[in-house]
ChimeraX commands (.cxc) that place a marker at each C-alpha (Angstrom):
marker #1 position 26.99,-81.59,36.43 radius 0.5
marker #1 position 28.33,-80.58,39.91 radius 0.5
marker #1 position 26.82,-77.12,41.50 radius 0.5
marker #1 position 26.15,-75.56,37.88 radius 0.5
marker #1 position 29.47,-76.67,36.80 radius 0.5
marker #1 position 30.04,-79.38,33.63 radius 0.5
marker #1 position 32.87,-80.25,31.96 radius 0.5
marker #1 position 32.11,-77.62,29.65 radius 0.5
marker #1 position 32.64,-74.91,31.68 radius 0.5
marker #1 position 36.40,-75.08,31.91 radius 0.5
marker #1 position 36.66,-76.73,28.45 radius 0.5
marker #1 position 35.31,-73.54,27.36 radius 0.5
marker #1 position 37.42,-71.50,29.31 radius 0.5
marker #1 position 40.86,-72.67,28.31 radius 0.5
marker #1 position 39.64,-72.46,24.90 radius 0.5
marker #1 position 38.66,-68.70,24.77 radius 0.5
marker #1 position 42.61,-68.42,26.48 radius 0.5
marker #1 position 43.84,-70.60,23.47 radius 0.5
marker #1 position 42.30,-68.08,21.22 radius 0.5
marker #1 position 43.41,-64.92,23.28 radius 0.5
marker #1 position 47.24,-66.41,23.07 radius 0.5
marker #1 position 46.33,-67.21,19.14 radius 0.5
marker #1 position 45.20,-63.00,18.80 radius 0.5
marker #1 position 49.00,-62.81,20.84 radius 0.5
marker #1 position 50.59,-63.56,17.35 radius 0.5
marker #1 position 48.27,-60.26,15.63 radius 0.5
marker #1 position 48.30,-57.98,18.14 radius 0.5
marker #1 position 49.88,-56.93,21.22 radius 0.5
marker #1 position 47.53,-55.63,24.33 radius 0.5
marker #1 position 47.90,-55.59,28.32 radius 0.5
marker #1 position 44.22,-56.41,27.97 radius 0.5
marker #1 position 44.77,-59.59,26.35 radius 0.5
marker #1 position 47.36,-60.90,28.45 radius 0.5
marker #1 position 45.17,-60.56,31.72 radius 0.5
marker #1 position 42.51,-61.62,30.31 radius 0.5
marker #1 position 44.00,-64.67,28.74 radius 0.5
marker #1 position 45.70,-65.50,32.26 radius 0.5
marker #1 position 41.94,-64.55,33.87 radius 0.5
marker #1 position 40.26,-67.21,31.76 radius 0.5
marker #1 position 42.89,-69.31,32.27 radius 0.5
marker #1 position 42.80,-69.29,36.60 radius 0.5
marker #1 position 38.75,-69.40,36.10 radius 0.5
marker #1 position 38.72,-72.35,34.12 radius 0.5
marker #1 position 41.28,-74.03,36.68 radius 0.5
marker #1 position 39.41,-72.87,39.41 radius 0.5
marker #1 position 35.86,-74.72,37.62 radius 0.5
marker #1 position 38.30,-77.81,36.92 radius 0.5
marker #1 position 39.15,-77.99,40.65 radius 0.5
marker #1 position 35.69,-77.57,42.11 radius 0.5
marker #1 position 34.34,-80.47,39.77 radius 0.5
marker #1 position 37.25,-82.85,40.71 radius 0.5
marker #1 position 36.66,-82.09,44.32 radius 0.5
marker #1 position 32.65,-83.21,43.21 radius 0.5
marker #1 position 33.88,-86.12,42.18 radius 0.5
marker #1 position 36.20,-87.02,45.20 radius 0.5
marker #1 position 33.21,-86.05,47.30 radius 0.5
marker #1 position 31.11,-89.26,45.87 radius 0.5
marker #1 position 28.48,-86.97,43.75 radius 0.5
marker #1 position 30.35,-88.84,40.53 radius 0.5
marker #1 position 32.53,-91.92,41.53 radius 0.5
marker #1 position 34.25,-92.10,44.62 radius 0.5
marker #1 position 37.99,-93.35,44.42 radius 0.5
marker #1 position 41.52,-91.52,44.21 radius 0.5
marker #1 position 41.54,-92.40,40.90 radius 0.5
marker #1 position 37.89,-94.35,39.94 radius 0.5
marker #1 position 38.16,-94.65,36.14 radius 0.5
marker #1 position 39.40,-93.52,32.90 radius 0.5
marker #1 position 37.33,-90.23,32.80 radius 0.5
marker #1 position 38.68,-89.29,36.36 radius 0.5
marker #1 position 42.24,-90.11,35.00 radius 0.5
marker #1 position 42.36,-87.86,32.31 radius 0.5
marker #1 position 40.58,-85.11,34.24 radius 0.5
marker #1 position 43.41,-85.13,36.82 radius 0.5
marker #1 position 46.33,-84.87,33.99 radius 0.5
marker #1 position 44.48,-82.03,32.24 radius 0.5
marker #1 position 44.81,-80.68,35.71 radius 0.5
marker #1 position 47.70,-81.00,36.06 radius 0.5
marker #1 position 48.82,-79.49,32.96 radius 0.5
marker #1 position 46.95,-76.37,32.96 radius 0.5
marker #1 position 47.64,-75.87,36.89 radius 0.5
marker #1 position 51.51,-76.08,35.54 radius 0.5
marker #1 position 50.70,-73.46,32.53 radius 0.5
marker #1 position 48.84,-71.30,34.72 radius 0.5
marker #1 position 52.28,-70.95,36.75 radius 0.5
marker #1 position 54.51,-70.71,34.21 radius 0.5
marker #1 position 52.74,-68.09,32.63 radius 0.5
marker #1 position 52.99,-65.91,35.35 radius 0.5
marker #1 position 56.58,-66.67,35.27 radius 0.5
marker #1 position 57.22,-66.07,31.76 radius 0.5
marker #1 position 54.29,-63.90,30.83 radius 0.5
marker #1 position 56.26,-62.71,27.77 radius 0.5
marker #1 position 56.35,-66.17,26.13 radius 0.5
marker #1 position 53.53,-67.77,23.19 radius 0.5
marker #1 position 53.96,-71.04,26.24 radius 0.5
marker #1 position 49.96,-71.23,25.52 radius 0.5
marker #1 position 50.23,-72.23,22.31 radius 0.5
marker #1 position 51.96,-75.73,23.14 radius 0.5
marker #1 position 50.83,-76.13,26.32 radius 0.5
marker #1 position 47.23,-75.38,26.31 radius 0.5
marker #1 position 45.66,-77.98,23.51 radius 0.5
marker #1 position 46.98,-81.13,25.05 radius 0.5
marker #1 position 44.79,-80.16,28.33 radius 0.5
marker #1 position 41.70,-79.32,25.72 radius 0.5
marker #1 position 43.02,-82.82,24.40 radius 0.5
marker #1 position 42.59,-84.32,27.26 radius 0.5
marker #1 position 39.53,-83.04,28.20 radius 0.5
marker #1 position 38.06,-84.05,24.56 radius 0.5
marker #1 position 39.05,-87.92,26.09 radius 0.5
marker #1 position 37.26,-87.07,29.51 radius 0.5
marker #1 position 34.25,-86.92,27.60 radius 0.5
marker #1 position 34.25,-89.49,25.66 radius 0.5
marker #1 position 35.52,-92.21,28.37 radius 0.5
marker #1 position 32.58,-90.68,30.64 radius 0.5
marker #1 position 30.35,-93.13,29.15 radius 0.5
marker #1 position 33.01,-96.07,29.86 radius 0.5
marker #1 position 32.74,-97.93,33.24 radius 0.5
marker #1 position 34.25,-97.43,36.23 radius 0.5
marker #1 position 37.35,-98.99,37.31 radius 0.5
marker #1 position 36.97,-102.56,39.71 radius 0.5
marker #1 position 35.96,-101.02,43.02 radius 0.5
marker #1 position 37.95,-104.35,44.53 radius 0.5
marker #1 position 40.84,-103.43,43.16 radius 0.5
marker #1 position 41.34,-99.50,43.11 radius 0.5
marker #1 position 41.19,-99.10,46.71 radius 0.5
marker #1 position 44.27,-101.58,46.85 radius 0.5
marker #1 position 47.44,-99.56,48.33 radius 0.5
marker #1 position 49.24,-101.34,45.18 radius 0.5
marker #1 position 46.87,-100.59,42.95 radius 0.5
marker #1 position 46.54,-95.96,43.76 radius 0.5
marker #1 position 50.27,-96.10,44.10 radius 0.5
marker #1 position 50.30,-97.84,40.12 radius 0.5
marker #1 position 47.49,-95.39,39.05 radius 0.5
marker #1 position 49.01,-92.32,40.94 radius 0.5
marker #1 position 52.78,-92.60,39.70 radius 0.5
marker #1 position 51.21,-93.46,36.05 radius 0.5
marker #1 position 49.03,-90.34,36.16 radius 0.5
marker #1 position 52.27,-87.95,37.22 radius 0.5
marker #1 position 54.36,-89.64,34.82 radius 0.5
marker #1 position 51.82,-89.02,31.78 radius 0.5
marker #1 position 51.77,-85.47,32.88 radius 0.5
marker #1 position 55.30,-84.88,32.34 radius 0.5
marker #1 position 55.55,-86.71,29.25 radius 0.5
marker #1 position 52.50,-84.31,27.90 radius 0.5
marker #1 position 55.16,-81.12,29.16 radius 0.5
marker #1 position 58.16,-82.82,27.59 radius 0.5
marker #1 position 56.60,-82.83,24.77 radius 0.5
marker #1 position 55.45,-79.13,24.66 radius 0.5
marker #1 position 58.71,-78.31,25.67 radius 0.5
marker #1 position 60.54,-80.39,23.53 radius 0.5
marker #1 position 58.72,-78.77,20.38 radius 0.5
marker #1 position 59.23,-75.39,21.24 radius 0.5
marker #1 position 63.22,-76.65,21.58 radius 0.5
marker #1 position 63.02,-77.45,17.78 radius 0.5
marker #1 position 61.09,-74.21,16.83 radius 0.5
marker #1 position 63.40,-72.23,18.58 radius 0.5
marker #1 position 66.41,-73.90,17.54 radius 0.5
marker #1 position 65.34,-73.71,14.27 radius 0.5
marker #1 position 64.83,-69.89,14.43 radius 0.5
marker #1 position 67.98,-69.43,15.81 radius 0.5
marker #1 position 70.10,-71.71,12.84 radius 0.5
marker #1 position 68.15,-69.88,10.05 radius 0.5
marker #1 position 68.79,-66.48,11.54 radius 0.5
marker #1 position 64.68,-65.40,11.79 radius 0.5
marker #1 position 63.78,-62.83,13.36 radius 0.5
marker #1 position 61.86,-63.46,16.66 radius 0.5
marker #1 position 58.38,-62.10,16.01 radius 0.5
marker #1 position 57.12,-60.11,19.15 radius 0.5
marker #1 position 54.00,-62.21,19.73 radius 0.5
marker #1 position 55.63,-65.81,19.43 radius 0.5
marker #1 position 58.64,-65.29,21.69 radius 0.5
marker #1 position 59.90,-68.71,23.34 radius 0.5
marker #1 position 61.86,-69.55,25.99 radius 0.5
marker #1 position 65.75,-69.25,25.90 radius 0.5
marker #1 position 67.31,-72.45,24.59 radius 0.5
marker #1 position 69.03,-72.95,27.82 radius 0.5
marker #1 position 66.07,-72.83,30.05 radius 0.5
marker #1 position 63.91,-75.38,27.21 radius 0.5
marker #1 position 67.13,-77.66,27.25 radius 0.5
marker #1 position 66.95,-77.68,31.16 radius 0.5
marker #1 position 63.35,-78.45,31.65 radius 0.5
marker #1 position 63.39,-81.04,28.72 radius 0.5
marker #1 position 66.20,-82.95,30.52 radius 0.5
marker #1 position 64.45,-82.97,33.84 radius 0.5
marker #1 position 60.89,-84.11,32.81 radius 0.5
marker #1 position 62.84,-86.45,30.80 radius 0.5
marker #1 position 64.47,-88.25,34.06 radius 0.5
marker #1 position 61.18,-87.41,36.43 radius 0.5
marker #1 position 59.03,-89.12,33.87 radius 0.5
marker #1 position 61.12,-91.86,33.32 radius 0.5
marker #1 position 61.34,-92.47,37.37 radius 0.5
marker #1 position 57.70,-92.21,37.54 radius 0.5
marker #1 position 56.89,-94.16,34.45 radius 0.5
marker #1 position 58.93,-96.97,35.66 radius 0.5
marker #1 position 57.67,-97.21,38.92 radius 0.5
marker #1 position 54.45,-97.05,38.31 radius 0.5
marker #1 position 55.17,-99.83,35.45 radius 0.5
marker #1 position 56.99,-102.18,38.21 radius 0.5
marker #1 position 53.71,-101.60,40.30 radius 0.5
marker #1 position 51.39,-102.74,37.98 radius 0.5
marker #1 position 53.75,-106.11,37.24 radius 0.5
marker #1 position 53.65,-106.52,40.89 radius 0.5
marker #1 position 49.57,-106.19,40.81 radius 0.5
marker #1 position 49.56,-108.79,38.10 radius 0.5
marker #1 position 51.89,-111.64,39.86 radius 0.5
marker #1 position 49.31,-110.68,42.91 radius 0.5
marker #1 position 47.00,-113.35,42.78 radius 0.5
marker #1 position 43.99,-111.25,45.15 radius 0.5
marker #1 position 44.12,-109.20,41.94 radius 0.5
marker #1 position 41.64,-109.48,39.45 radius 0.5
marker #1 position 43.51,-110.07,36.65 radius 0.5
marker #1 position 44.33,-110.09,32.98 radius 0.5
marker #1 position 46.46,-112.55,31.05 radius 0.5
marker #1 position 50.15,-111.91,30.15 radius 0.5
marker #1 position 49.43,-111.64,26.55 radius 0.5
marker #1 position 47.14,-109.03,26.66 radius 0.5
marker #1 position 48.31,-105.70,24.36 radius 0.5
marker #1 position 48.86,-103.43,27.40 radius 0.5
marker #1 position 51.18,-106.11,29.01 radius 0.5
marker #1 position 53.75,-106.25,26.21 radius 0.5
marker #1 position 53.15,-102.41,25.04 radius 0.5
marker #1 position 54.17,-101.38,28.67 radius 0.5
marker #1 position 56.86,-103.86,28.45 radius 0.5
marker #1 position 58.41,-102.30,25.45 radius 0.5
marker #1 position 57.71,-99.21,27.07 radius 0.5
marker #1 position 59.56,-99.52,30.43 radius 0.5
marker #1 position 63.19,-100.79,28.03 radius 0.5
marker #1 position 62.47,-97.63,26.15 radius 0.5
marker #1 position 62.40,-95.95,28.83 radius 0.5
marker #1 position 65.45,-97.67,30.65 radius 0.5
marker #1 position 67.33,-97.16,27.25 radius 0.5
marker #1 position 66.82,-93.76,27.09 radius 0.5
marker #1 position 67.84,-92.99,30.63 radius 0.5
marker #1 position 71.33,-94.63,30.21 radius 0.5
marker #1 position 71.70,-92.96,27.22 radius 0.5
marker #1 position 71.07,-89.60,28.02 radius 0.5
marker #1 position 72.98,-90.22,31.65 radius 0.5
marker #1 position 75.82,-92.44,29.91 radius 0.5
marker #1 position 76.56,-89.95,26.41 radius 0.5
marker #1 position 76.98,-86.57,27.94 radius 0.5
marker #1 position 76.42,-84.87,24.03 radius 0.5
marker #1 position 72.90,-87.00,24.22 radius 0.5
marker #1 position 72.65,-83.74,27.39 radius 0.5
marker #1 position 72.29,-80.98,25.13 radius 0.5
marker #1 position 70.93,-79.51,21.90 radius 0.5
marker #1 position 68.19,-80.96,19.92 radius 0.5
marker #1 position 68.65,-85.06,21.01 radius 0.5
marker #1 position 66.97,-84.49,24.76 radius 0.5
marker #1 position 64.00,-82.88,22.99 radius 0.5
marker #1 position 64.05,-85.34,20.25 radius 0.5
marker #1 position 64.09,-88.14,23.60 radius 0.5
marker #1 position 60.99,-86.56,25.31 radius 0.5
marker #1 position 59.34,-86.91,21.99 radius 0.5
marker #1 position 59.79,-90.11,21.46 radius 0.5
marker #1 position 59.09,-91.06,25.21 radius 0.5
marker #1 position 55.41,-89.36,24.17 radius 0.5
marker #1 position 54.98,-91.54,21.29 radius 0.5
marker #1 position 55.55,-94.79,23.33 radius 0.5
marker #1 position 53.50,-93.33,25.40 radius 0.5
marker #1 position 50.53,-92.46,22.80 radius 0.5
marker #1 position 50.89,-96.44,22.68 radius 0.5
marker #1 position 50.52,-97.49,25.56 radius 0.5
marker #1 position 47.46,-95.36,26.08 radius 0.5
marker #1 position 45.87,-96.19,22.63 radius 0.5
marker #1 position 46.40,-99.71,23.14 radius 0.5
marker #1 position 44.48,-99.03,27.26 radius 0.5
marker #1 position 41.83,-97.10,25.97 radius 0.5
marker #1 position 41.29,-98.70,22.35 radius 0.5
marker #1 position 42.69,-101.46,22.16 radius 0.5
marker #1 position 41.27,-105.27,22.56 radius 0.5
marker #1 position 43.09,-105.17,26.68 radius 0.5
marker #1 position 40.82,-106.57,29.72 radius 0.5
marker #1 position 42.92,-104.02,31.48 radius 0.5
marker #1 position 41.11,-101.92,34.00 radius 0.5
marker #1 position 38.21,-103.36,33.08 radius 0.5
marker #1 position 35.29,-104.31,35.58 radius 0.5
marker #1 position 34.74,-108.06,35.83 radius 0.5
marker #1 position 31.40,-107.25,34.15 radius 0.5
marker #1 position 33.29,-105.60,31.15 radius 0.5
marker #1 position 35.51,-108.19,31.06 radius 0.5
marker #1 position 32.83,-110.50,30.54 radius 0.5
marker #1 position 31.11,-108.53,28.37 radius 0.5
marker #1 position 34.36,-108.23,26.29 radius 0.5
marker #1 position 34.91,-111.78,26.17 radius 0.5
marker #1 position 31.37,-112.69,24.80 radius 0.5
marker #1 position 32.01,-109.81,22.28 radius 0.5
marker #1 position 35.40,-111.32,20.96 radius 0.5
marker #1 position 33.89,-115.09,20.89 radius 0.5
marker #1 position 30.26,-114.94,19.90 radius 0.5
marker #1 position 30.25,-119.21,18.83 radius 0.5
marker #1 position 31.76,-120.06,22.60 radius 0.5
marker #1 position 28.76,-117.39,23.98 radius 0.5
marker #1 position 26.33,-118.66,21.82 radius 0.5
marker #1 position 27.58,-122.32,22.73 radius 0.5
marker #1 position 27.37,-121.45,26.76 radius 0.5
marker #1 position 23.74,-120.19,26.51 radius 0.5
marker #1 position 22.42,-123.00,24.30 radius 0.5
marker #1 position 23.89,-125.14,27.14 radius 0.5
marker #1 position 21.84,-123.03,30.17 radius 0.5
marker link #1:1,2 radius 0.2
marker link #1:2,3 radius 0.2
marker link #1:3,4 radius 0.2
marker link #1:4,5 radius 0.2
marker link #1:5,6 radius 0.2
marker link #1:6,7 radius 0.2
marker link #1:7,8 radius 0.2
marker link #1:8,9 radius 0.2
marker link #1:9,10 radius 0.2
marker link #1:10,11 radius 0.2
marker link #1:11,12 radius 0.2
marker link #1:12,13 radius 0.2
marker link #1:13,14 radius 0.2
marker link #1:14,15 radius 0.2
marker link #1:15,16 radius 0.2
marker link #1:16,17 radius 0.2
marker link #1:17,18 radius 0.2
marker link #1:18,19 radius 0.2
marker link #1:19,20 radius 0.2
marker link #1:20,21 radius 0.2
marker link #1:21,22 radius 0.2
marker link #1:22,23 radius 0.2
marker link #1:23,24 radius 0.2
marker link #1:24,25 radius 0.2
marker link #1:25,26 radius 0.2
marker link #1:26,27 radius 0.2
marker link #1:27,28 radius 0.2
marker link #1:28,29 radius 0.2
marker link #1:29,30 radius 0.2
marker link #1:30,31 radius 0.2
marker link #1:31,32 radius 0.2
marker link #1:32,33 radius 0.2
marker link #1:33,34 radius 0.2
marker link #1:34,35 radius 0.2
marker link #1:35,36 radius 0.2
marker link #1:36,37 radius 0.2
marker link #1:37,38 radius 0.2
marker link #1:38,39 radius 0.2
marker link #1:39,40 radius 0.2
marker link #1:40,41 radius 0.2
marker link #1:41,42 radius 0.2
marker link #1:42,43 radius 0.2
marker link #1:43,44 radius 0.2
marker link #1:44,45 radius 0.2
marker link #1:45,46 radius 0.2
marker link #1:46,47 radius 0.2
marker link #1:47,48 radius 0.2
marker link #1:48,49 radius 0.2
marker link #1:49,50 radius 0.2
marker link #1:50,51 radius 0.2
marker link #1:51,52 radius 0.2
marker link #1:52,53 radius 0.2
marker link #1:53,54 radius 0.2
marker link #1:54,55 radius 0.2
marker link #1:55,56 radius 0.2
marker link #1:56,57 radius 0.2
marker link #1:57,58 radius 0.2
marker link #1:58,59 radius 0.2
marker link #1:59,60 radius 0.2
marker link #1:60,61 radius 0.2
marker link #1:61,62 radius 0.2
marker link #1:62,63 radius 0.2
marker link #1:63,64 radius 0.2
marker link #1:64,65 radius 0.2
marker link #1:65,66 radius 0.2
marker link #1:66,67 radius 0.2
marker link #1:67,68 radius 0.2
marker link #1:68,69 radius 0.2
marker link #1:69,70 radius 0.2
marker link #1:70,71 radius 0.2
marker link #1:71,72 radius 0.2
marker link #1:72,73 radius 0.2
marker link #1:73,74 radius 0.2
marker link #1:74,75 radius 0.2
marker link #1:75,76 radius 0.2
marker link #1:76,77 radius 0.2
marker link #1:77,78 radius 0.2
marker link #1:78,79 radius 0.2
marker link #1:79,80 radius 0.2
marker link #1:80,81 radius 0.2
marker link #1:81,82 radius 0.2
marker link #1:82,83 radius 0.2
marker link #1:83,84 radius 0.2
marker link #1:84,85 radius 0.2
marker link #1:85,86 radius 0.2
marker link #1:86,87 radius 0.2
marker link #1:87,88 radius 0.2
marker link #1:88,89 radius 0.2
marker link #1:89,90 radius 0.2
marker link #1:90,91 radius 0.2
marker link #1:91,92 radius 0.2
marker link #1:92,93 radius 0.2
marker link #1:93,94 radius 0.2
marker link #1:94,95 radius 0.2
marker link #1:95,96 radius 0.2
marker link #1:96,97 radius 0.2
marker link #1:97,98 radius 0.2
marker link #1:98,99 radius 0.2
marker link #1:99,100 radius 0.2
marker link #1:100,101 radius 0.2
marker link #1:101,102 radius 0.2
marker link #1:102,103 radius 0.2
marker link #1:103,104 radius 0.2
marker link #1:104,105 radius 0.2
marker link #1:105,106 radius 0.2
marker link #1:106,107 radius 0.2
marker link #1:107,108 radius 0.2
marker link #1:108,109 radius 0.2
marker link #1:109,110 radius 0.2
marker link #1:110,111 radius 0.2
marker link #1:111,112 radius 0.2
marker link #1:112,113 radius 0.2
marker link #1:113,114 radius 0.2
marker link #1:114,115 radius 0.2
marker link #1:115,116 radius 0.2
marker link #1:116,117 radius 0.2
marker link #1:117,118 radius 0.2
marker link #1:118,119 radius 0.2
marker link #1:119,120 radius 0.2
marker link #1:120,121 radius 0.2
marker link #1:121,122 radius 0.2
marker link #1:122,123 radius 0.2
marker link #1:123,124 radius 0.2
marker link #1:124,125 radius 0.2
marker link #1:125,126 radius 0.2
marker link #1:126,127 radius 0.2
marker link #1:127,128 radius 0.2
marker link #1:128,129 radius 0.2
marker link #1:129,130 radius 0.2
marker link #1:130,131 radius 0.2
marker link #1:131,132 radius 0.2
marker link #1:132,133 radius 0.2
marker link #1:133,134 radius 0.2
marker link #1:134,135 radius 0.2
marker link #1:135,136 radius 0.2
marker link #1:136,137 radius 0.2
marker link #1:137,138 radius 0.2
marker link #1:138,139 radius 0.2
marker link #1:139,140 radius 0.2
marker link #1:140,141 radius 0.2
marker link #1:141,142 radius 0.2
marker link #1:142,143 radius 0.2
marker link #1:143,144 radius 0.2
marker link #1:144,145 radius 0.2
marker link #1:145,146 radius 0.2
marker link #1:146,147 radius 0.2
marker link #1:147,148 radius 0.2
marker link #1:148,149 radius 0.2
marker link #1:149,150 radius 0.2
marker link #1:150,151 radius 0.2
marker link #1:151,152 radius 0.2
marker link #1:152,153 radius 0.2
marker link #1:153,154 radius 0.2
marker link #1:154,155 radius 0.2
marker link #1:155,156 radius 0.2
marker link #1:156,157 radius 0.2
marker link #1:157,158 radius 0.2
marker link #1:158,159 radius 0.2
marker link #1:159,160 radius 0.2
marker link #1:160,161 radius 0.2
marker link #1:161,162 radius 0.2
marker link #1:162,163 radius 0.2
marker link #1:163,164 radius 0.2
marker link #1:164,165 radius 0.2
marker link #1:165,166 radius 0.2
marker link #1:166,167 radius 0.2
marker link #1:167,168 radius 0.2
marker link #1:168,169 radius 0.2
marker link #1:169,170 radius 0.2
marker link #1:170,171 radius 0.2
marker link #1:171,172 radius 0.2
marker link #1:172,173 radius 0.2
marker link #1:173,174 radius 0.2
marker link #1:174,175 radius 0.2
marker link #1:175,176 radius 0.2
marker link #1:176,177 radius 0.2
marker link #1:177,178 radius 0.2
marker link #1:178,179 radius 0.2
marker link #1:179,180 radius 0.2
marker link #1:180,181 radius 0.2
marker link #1:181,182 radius 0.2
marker link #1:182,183 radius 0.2
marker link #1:183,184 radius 0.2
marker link #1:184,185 radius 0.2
marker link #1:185,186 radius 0.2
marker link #1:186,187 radius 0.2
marker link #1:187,188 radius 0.2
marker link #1:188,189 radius 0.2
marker link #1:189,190 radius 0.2
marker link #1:190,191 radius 0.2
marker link #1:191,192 radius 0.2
marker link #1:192,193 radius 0.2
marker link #1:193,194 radius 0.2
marker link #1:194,195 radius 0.2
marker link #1:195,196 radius 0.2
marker link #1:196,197 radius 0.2
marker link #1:197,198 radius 0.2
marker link #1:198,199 radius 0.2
marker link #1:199,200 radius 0.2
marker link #1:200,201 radius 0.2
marker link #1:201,202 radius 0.2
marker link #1:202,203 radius 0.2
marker link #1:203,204 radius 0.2
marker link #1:204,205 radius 0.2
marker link #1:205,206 radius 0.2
marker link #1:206,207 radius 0.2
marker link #1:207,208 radius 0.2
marker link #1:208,209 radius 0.2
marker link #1:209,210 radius 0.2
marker link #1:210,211 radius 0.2
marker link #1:211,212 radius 0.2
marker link #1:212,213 radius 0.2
marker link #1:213,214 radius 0.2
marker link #1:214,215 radius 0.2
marker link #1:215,216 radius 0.2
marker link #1:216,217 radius 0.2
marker link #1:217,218 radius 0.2
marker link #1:218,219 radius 0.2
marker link #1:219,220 radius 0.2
marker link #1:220,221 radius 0.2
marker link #1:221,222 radius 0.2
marker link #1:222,223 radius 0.2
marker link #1:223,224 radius 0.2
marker link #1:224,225 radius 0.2
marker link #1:225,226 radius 0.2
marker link #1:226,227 radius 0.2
marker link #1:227,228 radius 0.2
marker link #1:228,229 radius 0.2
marker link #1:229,230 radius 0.2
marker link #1:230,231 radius 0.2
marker link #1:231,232 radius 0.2
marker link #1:232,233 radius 0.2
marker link #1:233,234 radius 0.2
marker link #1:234,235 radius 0.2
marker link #1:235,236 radius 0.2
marker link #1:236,237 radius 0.2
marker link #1:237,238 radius 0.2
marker link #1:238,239 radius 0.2
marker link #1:239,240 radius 0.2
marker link #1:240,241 radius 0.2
marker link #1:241,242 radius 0.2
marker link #1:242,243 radius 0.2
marker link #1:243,244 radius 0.2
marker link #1:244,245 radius 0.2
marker link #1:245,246 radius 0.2
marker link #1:246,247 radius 0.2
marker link #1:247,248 radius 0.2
marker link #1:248,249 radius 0.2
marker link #1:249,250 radius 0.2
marker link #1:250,251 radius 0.2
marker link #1:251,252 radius 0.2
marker link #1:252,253 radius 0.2
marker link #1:253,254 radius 0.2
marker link #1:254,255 radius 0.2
marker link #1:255,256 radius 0.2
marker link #1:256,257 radius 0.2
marker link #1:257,258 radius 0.2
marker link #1:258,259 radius 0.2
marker link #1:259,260 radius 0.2
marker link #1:260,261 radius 0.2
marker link #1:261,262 radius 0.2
marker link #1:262,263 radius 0.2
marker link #1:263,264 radius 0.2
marker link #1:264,265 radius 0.2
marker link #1:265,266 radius 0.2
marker link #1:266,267 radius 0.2
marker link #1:267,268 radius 0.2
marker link #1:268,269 radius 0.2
marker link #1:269,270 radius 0.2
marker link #1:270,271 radius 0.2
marker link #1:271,272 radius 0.2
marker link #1:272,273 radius 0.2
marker link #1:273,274 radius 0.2
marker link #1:274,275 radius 0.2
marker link #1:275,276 radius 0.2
marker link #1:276,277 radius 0.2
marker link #1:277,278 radius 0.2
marker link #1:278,279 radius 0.2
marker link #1:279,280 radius 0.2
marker link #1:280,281 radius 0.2
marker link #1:281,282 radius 0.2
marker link #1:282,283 radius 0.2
marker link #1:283,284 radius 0.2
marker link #1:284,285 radius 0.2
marker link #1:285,286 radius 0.2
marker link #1:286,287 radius 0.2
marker link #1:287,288 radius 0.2
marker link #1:288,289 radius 0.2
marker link #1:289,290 radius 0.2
marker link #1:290,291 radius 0.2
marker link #1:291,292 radius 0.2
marker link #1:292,293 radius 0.2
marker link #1:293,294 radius 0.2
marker link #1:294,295 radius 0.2
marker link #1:295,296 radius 0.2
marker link #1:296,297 radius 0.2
marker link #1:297,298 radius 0.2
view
């Protein structure tokens, strides 16, 4: 808890504007829409003051010190980029999409809080914040692709079937959802990639504590990054692959690599971004004959 503030706080508060843009589908108020946006700019305002806690050393010092800072800093992100496009399109249901991967998110802050920190050696390693950094950007337009991308379908659908556009779940145009799908899907793959090509560059580092080649996250992100490629040449090489439901149907699927990759980081059997201690610990854990073997030998 920083100043009276927990995690909480703003969890609570961008779940009280979930349910405000939820009431958007019942009934239509001015009321509700400032309020929704209020809650919305107070719980972003919380989410910033306990980052800046955190950056200030009163939880873990580090641009980016472990997994509970990481997903902190994409929920963040997200509901800094909601908050703005909101305001922009006040008219739209954009809440309903974009608002429960942040509470997402946040549910995962929690729950890696009680996971240690990342190697101190090794985070403060130029290398090492620009992998974490371009990672953390990329993941957060991946998580907006994805909204985007599935109110693309919706609306498409709508629009094929001839429904009638209810008042309180109006969406974006299909122009302006085809546009922003096709530009997180290049600025994700960009990031994705380079922060992908940092971290191989970390691992041929031999200063770098390390992980072996085999482990899950190595070959997940590998299979990742020619996804990624793949899908970049498509979409830039087969100009239909530019419009109508196959860019959505790419930032999609660029989320469920992605889902992956992070599944196999922060469930998996992977050493990676582990401490030295947890590595250890991990190691024992997976081979309890060679531990047992080792102490009988002390």
């Amino acid at each position: 808890m920083l100043s009276g503030i927990s995690i909480f706080c703003f969890t609570a508060s961008y779940g009280v504007a979930l349910l405000l843009e939820i009431v958007r589908l019942f009934f239509r108020a001015q009321v509700r829409a400032i309020l929704s946006v209020g809650f919305m700019a107070a719980g972003l305002i919380a989410h910033t003051i306990y980052l800046v806690g955190e950056q200030n050393g009163l939880v873990e010092a580090g641009p980016i010190s472990s997994w509970h800072h990481w997903c902190l800093i994409v929920a963040w992100v997200l509901a800094a980029t909601y908050l703005a496009m909101s305001l922009t399109h006040p008219k739209t249901a954009l809440g309903l999409f974009m608002i429960p991967p942040v509470l997402l998110l946040l549910g995962m802050a929690y729950w890696m809080d009680q996971v240690a920190p990342f190697d101190p050696s090794n985070r403060v390693r130029p290398l090492q914040i620009i992998h974490g950094v371009l990672l953390l950007a990329g993941t957060a337009a991946v998580f907006l692709g994805f909204a985007t991308g599935v109110m693309y379908l919706i609306q498409s659908y709508r629009l094929k079937h001839k429904m009638l556009q209810r008042e309180g779940f109006r969406l974006p145009s299909l122009e302006w959802l085809q546009n922003f799908n096709r530009r997180t899907l290049i600025v994700s793959t960009c990031l994705l990639a380079g922060g992908l090509l940092a971290g191989v560059l970390l691992k041929i580092d031999r200063q770098t504590n390390s992980f072996p080649w085999s482990d899950p996250v190595v070959w997940s992100s590998g299979i990742l990054f020619l996804w990624l490629v793949a899908a970049t040449l498509f979409e830039l090489i087969y100009k239909p692959a530019r419009q109508g439901q196959k860019i959505a149907y790419l930032t999609l699927a660029n989320f469920m690599f992605l889902g992956l990759v992070l599944a196999m980081i922060l469930f998996g059997p992977t050493q990676h971004a582990r401490s030295p201690k947890e590595q250890a610990t991990h190691f024992y854990s997976l081979t309890p004959t060679i531990a047992q073997s080792e102490k009988g030998a002390r």
